[in-house]
C-alpha positions as CSV (number, residue, x, y, z in Angstrom):
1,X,-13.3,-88.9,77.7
2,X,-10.5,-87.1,76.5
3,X,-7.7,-86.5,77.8
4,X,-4.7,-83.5,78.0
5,X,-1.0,-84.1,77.3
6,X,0.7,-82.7,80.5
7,X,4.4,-83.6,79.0
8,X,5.3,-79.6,78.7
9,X,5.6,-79.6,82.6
10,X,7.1,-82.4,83.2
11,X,10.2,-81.1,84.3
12,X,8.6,-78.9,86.7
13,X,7.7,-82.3,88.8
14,X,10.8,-83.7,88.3
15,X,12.7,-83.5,92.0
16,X,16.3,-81.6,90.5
17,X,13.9,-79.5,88.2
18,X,11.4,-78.4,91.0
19,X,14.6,-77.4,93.6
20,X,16.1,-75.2,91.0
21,X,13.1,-73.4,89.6
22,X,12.0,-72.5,93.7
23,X,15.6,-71.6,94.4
24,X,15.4,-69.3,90.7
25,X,11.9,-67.9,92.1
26,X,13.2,-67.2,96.1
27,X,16.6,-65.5,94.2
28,X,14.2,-62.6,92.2
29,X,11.9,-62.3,95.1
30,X,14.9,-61.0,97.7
31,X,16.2,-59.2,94.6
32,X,13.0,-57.3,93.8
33,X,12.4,-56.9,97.6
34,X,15.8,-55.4,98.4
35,X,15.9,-53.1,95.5
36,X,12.5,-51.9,96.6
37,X,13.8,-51.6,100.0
38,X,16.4,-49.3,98.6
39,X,14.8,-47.1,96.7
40,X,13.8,-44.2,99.3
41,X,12.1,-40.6,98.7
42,X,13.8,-37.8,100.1
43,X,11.6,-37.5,103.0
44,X,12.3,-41.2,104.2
45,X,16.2,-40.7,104.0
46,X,17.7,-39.4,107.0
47,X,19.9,-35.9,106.7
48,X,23.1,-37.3,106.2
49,X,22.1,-39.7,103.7
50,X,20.2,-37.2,101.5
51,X,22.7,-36.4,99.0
52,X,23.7,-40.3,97.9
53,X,19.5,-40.8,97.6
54,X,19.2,-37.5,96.0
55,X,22.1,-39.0,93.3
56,X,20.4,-42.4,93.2
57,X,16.9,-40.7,92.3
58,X,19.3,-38.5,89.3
59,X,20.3,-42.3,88.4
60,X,17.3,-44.0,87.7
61,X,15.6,-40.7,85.5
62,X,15.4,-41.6,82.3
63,X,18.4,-39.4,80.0
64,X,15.8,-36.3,78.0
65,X,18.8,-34.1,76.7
66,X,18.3,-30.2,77.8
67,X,16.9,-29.8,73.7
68,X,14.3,-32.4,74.0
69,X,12.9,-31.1,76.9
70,X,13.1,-27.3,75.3
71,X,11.2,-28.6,72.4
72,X,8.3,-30.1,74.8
73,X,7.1,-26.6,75.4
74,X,7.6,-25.1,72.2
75,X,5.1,-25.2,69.1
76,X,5.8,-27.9,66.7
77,X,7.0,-25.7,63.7
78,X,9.0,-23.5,66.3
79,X,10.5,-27.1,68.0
80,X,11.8,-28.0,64.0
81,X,13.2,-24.6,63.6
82,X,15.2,-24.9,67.1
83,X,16.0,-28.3,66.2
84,X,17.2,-27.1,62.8
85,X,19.4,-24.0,64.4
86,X,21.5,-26.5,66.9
87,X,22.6,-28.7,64.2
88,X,24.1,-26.0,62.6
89,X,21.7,-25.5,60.1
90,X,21.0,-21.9,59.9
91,X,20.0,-21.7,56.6
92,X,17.9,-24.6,56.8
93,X,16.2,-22.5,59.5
94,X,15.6,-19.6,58.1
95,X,13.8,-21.2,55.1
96,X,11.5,-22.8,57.3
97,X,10.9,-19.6,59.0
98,X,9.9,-17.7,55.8
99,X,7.9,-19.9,54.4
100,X,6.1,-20.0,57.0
101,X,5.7,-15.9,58.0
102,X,4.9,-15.8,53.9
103,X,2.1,-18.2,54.5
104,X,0.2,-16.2,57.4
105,X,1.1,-12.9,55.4
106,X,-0.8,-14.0,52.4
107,X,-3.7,-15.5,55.2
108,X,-3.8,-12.1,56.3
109,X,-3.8,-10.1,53.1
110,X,-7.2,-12.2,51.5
111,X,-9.0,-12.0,54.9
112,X,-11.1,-13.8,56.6
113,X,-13.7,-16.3,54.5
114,X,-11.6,-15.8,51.3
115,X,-10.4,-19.7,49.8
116,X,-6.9,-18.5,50.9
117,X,-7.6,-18.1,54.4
118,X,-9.6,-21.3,54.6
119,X,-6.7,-23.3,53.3
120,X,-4.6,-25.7,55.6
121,X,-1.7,-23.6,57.4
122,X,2.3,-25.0,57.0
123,X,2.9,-24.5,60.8
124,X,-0.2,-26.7,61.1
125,X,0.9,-29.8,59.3
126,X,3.2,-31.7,61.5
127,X,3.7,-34.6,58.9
128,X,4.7,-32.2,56.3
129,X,7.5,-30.3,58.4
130,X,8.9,-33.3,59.5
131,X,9.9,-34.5,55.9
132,X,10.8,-30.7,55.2
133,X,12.9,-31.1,58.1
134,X,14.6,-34.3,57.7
135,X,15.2,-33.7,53.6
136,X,16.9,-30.3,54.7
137,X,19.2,-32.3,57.2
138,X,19.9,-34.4,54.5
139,X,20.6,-31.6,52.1
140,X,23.2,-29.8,55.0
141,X,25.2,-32.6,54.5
142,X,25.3,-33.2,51.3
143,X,26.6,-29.9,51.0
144,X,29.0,-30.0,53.8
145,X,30.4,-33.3,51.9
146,X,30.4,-30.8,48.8
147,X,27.8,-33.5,46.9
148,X,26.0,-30.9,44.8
149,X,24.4,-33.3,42.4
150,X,22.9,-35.1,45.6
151,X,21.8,-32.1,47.3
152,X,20.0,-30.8,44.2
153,X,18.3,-34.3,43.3
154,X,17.2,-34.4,47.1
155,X,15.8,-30.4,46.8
156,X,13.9,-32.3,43.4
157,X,12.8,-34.9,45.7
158,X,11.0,-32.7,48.2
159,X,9.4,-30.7,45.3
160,X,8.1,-33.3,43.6
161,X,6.4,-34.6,47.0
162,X,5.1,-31.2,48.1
163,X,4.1,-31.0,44.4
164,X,1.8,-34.4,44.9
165,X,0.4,-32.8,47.8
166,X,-2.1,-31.0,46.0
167,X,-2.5,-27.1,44.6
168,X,-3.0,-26.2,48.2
169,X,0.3,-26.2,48.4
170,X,1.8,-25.4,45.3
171,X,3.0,-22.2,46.7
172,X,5.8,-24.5,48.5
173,X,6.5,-26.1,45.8
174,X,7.5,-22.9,44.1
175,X,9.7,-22.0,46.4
176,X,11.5,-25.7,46.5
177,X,11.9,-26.1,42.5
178,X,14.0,-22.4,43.2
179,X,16.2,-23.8,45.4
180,X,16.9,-26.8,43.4
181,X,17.1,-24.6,40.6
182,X,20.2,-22.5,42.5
183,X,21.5,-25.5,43.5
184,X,21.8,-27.3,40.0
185,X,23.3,-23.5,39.1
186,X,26.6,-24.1,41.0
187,X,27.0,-27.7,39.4
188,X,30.1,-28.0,36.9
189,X,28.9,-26.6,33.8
190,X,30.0,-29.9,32.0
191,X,26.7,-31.7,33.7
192,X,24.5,-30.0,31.2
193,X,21.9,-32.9,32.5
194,X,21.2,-32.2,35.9
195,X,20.4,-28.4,35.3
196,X,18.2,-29.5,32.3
197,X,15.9,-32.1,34.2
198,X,15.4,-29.5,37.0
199,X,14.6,-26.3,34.2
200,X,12.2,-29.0,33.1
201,X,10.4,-30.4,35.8
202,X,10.2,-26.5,37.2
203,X,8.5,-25.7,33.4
204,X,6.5,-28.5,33.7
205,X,5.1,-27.9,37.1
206,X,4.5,-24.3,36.4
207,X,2.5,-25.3,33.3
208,X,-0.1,-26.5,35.0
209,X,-0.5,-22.9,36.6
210,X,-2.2,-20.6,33.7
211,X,-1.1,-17.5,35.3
212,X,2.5,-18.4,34.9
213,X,2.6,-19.9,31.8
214,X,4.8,-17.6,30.3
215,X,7.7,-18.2,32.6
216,X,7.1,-22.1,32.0
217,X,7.4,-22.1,28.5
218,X,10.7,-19.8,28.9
219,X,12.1,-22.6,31.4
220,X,10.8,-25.4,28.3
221,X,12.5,-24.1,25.7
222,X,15.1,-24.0,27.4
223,X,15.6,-27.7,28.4
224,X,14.0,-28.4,25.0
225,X,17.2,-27.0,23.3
226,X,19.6,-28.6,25.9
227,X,18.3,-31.7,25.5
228,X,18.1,-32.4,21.9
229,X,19.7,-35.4,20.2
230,X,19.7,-36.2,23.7
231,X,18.0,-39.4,25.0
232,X,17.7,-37.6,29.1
233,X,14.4,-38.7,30.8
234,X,12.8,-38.5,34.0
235,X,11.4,-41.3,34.2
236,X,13.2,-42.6,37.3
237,X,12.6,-39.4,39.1
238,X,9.0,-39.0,39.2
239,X,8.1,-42.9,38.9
240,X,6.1,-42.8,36.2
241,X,7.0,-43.5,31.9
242,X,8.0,-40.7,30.1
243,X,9.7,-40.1,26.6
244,X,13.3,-37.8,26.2
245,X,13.2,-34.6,27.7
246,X,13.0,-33.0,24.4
247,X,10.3,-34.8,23.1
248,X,8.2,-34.3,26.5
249,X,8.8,-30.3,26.2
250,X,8.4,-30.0,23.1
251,X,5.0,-31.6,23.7
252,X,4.2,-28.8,26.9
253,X,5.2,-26.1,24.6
254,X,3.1,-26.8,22.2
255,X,-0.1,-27.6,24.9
256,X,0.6,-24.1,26.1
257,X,1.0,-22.1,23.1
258,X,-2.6,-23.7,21.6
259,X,-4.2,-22.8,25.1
260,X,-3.0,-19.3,24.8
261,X,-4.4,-18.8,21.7
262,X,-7.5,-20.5,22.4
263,X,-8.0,-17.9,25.2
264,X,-6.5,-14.5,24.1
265,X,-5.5,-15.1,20.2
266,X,-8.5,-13.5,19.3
267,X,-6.7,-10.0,20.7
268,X,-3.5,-10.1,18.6
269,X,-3.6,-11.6,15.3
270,X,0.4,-11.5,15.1
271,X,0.7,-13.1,18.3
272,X,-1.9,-15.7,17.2
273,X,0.0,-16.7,14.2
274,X,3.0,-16.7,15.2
275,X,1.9,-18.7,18.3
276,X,0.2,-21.2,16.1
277,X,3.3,-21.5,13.9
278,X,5.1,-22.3,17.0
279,X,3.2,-24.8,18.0
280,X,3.2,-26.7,14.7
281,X,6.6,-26.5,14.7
282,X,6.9,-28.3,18.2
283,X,4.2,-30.9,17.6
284,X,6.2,-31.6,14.7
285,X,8.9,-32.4,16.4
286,X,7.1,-34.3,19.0
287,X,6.2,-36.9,16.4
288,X,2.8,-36.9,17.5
289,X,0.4,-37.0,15.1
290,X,-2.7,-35.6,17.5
291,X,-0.8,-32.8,18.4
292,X,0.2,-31.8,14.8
293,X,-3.5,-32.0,13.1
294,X,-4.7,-29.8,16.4
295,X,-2.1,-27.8,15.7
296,X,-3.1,-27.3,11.6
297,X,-6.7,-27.1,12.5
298,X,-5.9,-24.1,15.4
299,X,-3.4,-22.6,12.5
300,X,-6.1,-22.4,9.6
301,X,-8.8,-21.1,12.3
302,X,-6.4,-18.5,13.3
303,X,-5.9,-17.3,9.3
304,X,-9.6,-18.1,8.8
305,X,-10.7,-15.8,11.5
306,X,-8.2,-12.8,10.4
307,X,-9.2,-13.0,7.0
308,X,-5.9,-14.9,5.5
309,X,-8.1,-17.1,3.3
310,X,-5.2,-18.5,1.0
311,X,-3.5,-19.6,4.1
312,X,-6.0,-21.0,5.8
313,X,-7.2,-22.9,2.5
314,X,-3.4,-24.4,3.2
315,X,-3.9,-25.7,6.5
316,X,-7.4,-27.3,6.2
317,X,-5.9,-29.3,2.8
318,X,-2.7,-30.6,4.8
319,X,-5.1,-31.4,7.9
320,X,-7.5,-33.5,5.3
321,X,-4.9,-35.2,3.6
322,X,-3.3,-36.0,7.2
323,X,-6.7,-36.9,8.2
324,X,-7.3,-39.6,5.3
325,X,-3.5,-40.8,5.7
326,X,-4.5,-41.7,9.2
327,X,-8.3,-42.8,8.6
328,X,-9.3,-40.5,11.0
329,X,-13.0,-39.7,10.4
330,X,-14.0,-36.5,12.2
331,X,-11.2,-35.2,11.2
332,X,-11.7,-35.7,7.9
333,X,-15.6,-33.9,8.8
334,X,-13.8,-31.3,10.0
335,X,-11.7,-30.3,7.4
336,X,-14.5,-30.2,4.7
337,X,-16.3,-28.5,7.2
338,X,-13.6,-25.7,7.7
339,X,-12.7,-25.5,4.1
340,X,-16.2,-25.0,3.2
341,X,-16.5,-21.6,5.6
342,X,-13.1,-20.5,4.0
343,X,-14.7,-20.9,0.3
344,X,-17.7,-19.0,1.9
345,X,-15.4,-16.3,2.8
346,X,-14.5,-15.4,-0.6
347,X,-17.8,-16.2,-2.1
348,X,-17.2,-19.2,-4.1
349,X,-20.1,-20.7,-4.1
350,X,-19.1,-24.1,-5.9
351,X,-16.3,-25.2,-3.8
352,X,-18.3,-24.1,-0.1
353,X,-21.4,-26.3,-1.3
354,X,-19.0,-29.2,-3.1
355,X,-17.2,-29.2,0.6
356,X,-21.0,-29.2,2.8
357,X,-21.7,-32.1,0.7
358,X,-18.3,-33.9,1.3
359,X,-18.8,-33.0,4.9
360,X,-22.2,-34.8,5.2
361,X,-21.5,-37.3,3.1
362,X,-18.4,-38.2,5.2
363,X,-20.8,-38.1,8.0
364,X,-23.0,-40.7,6.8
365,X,-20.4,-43.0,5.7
366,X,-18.6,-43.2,8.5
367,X,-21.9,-42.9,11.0
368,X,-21.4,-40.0,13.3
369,X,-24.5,-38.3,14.2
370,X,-23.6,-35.1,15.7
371,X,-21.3,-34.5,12.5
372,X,-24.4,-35.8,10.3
373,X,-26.5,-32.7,12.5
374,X,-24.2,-30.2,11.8
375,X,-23.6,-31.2,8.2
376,X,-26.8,-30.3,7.7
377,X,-27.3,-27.3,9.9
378,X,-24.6,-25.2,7.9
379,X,-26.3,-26.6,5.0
380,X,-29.2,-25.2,5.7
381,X,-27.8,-22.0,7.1
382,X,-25.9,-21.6,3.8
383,X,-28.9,-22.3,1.5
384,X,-30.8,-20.0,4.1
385,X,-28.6,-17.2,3.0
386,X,-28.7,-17.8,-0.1
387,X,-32.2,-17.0,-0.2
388,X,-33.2,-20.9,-0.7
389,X,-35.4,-21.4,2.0
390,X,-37.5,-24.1,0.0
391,X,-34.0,-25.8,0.1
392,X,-33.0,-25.1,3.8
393,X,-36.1,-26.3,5.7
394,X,-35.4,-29.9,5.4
395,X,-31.8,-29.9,6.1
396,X,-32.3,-27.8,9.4
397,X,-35.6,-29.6,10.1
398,X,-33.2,-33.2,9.9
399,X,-30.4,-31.4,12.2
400,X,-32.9,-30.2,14.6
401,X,-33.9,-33.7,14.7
402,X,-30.4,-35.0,15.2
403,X,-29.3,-32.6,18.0
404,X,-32.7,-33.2,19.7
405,X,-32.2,-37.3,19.7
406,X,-28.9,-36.5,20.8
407,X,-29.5,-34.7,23.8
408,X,-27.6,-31.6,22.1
409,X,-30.6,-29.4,23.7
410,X,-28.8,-26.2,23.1
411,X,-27.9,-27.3,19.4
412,X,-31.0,-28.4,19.3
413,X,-32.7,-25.1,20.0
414,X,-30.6,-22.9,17.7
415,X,-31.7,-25.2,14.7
416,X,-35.1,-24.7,15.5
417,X,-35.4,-21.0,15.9
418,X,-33.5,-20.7,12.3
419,X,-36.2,-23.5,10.4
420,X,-38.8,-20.8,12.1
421,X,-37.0,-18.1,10.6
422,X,-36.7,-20.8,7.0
423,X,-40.2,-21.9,7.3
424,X,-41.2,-17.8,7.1
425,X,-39.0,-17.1,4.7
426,X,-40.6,-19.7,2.5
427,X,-44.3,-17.9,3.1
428,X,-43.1,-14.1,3.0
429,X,-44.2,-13.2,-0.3
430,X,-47.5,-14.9,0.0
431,X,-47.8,-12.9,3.0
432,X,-47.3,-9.9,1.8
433,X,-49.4,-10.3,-1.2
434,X,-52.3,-10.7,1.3
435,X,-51.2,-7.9,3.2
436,X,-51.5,-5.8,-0.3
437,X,-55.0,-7.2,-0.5
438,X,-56.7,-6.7,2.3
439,X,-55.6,-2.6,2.1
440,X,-58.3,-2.9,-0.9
441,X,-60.8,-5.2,1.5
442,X,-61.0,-8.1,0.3
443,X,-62.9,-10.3,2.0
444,X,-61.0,-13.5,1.1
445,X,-57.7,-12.0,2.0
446,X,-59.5,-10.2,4.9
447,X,-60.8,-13.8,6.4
448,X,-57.4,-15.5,6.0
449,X,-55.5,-12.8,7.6
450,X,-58.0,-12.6,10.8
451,X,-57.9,-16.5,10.8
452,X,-54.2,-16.7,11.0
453,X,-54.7,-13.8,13.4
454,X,-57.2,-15.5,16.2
455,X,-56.9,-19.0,15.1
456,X,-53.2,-19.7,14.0
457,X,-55.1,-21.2,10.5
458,X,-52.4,-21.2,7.6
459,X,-52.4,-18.8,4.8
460,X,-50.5,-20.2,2.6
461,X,-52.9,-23.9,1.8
462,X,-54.0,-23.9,-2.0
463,X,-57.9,-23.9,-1.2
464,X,-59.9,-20.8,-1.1
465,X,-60.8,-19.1,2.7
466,X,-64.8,-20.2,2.6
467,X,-66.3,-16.9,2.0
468,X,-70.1,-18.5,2.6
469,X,-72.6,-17.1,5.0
470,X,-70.7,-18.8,8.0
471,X,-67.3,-16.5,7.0
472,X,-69.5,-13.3,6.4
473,X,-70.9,-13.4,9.8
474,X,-67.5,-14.4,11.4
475,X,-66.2,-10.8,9.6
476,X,-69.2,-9.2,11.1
477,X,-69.2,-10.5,14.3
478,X,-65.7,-8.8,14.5
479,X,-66.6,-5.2,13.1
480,X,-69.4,-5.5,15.5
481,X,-67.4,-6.4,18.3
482,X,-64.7,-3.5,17.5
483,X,-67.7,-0.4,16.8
484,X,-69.3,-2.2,20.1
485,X,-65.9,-1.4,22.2
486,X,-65.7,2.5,20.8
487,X,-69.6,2.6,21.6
488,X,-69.0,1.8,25.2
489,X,-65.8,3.7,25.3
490,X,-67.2,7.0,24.7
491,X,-70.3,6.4,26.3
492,X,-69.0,5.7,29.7
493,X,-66.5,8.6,28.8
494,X,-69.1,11.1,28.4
495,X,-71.0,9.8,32.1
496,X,-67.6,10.3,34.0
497,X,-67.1,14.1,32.2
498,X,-70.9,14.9,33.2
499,X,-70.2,13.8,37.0
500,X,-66.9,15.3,36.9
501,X,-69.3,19.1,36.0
502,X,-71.8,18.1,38.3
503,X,-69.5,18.3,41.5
């Protein structure tokens, strides 16, 4: 059996202990009862003690200010606004306001079904007005207290977070970095550092926006130059590792500048160069040695492509020598590569074949197969157009085997359709010549031909076409077969034309 231990109530059965909890019990039971007995509605109270009831009732509501009550029928973004306005804050306010009216203006200007319209709505988003709200309170006071470095590092704060949010609503984070922006304008000159981080997270944020890549890289080079010999970093700030300031826009600017040219070089060959030049310039100050081979490989394509071959001959040998400084293999492919289409340029025939061969060779040595494919595709393609077809078959038949393995389908294709083109090149003049002798009907060249024709049987083997009774009768079962289709032709021709007359 087992048995319970009662000794946490003992004291309720001890005699002193048992008198005083009762008498405790009877004590909250008349309480309870007489307050219960007191409380009366207004239509049990009798008239002349309606007004102390009526004050008791008052009494016992709960205290809900006049505001609070205001705000329970208002809209949420109209409540933060009001809320915003009787602290003083009319600034605050009005910022609220307009962003918001600019949101359903845009809304209305796409329409209906457009991405814009089918993005979340501000006065929607209770969480998100509630942090605008309370970081605006904050800033009020900061600037009340006439703590501008505070304010403006709180404005950064709310950008940043709005900024995390999502593109959806980078469009308020625009409008935040500006206000920091003004604010870190009204610091003391002397602080060069506040109004360079905010320049610089603004640049950065607005370089990940391509249509306004041109105002980011102004706000960069800016903080770039500020910052220099300067060891000012965010890193704090945004929570996450970052180098200087300097180093970090120096390292946008030039991620920028290659992307332009990438996408709109090609339609200014000054602004292409100079762009490129730029670039170098400010990987070259980043230190980083990705960035500065990228940024000699996109300046020697960019002289390459406008025909400046001794420059571009420049780059390509600095990117190789880089390239085997830093055992970097496909770099090292794709400078031979490159240097050997800026020798084709100019025709030098030694140097662009001395540079394929590097460029495969490489390849093979350092086992990369989609380099090994296209070392031998331009090999081809450049033997090709040198009129050695005999030459280029193989090479393009082994990249068209590469790319294939590779899954490289559309590489894959390209090579094939130009070792067709090398294979026929190969057989041209045998096929000509048979051409030549059929016009003077010869039967052997006359049986190949019209095997090629129906059969897909080569022309271009060694042996003889079999020119026995079996190939005689194959060339007369075709005449026969072509004066049998003109026989019928004009016969039934001349049957319609007579019952045509008839009627």
């Amino acid at each position: 059996m087992t048995y319970h231990n009662w000794n946490f109530c003992k004291d309720l059965f001890d005699n002193k202990n048992h008198e005083l909890v009762l008498k405790k019990n009877q004590i909250e039971e008349d309480s309870l009862f007489n307050r219960r007995k007191k409380i009366q509605n207004l239509a049990q109270a009798e008239w002349y003690n309606m007004k102390k009831i009526r004050e008791n009732l008052k009494a016992m509501l709960p205290m809900i200010p006049l505001s609070e009550v205001k705000r329970f029928y208002l809209k949420h973004d109209e409540a933060v606004i009001d809320e915003l306005k009787e602290k003083g804050l009319e600034n605050a306010a009005d910022f609220i306001r307009n962003l918001i009216e600019f949101d359903e203006e845009r809304r209305n200007i796409a329409g209906p079904g457009t991405s814009t319209w089918t993005k979340p709505r501000l006065k929607d988003q209770r969480d998100l007005l509630n942090q605008l709200k309370e970081t605006l309170i904050e800033i009020g006071k900061a600037e009340k207290l006439r703590q501008s470095i505070e304010a403006s590092n709180l404005w950064i704060k709310i950008s940043i977070f709005f900024q995390s949010k999502g593109e959806d609503w980078w469009w308020v984070t625009k409008k935040l970095y500006e206000n920091a922006l003004k604010t870190a304008e009204l610091i003391d000159e002397d602080d060069a550092r506040n109004i360079t981080v905010v320049r610089y997270l603004y640049g950065k944020f607005l370089s990940m926006i391509e249509i306004d890549w041109l105002k980011a890289l102004e706000y960069l080079d800016i903080a770039r130059e500020a910052s220099e010999n300067k060891i000012w970093n965010v890193s704090k700030i945004i929570n996450e590792k970052e180098k200087s300031i300097f180093k970090e826009s120096c390292a946008l600017i030039y991620k920028i500048l290659i992307a332009l040219v990438q996408r709109i070089g090609q339609e200014d060959s000054e602004f292409a160069v100079q762009a490129c030049n730029e670039a170098l310039k400010r990987a070259t100050d980043t230190g980083h040695y990705d960035y500065i081979a990228n940024a000699l490989y996109e300046l020697g394509r960019t002289h390459l492509y406008y025909g400046n071959i001794k420059y571009s001959l420049e780059e390509f040998f600095k990117l190789l020598a880089m390239a085997k400084r830093n055992s970097d293999p496909e770099r090292i492919c794709n400078a031979h590569m490159e240097l050997a289409f800026a020798y084709k340029e100019i025709d030098d025939t030694t140097n662009t074949e001395k540079h394929l061969n590097l460029f495969r060779d490489n390849a093979i040595q350092f086992d990369l197969p989609y380099k090994l494919a296209q070392a031998h595709y331009y090999i081809g393609e450049y033997l090709l157009n040198q009129m050695k077809p005999n030459s280029a078959t193989p090479h393009l038949e082994k990249a068209f085997s590469l790319y294939y393995d590779l899954g490289s389908i559309e590489e894959a294709d390209q090579a094939r359709i130009i070792t067709g083109i090398s294979r026929g090149q190969e057989q041209i003049e045998q096929f000509i010549n048979l051409i030549l002798k059929c016009e003077k009907h010869n039967l052997y060249a006359l049986c190949k031909m019209y095997k090629w024709k129906n059969k897909r049987d080569i022309f271009w083997a060694n042996k003889q076409c079999d020119i026995n009774n079996k190939g005689i009768y194959y060339l007369l079962f075709i005449y026969l077969r072509f004066y049998l289709f003109l026989f019928l032709f004009f016969f039934f021709s001349t049957i319609l034309i007579s019952l045509s007359y008839n009627k």
